[in-house]
C-alpha positions in Angstrom: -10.2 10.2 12.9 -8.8 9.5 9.0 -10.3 10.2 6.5 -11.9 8.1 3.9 -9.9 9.9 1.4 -6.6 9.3 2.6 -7.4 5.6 1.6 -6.9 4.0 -1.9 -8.1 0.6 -3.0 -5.9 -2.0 -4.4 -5.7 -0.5 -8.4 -5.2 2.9 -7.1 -2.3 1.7 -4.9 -0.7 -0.7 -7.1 -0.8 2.3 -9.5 0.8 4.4 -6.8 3.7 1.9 -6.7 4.4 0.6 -10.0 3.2 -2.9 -9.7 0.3 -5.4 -10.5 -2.6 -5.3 -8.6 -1.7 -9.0 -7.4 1.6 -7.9 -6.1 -0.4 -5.4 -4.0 -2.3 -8.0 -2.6 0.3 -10.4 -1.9 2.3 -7.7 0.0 -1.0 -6.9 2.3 -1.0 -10.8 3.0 2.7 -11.0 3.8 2.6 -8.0 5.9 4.7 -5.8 3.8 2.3 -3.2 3.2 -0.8 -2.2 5.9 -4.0 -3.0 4.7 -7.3 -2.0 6.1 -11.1 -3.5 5.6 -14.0 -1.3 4.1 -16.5 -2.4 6.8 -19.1 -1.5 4.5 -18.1 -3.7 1.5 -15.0 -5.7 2.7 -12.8 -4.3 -0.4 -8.6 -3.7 0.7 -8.0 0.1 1.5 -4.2 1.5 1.8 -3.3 4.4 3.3 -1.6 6.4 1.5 0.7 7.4 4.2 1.6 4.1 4.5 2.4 3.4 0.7 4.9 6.7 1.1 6.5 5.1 4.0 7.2 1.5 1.9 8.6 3.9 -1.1 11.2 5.3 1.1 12.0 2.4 3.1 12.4 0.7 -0.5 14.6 3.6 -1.8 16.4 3.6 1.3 17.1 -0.1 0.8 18.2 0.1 -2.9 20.7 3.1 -1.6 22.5 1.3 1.3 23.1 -1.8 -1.8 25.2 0.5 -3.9 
């Protein structure tokens, strides 16, 4: 079972990845980044397994360009 604490809420993460807090959130809609539901008050929780993952596949992007 995961752990509540390897989830972050929206500031945390858009903190985590060096963007707005809106940019977060329109990832999580698009599908870019996982988002999960806090059943107990609805707010957006990311894994921060998965925010690792979208770093490198980002980097990994940004390398192949050059």
């Amino acid at each position: 079972m995961t752990k509540l604490s390897e989830y972050v809420k929206t500031a945390e993460a858009a903190e985590i990845l060096g963007v707005a807090q809106n940019t977060i959130r329109k990832w999580a809609e698009q599908g870019k980044i996982p988002m999960h539901r806090n059943p107990a008050n609805g707010y957006r929780l990311f894994k921060r397994s998965d925010l690792n993952r979208f770093l490198r596949d980002v980097e990994r992007s940004a390398a192949r360009r050059k």
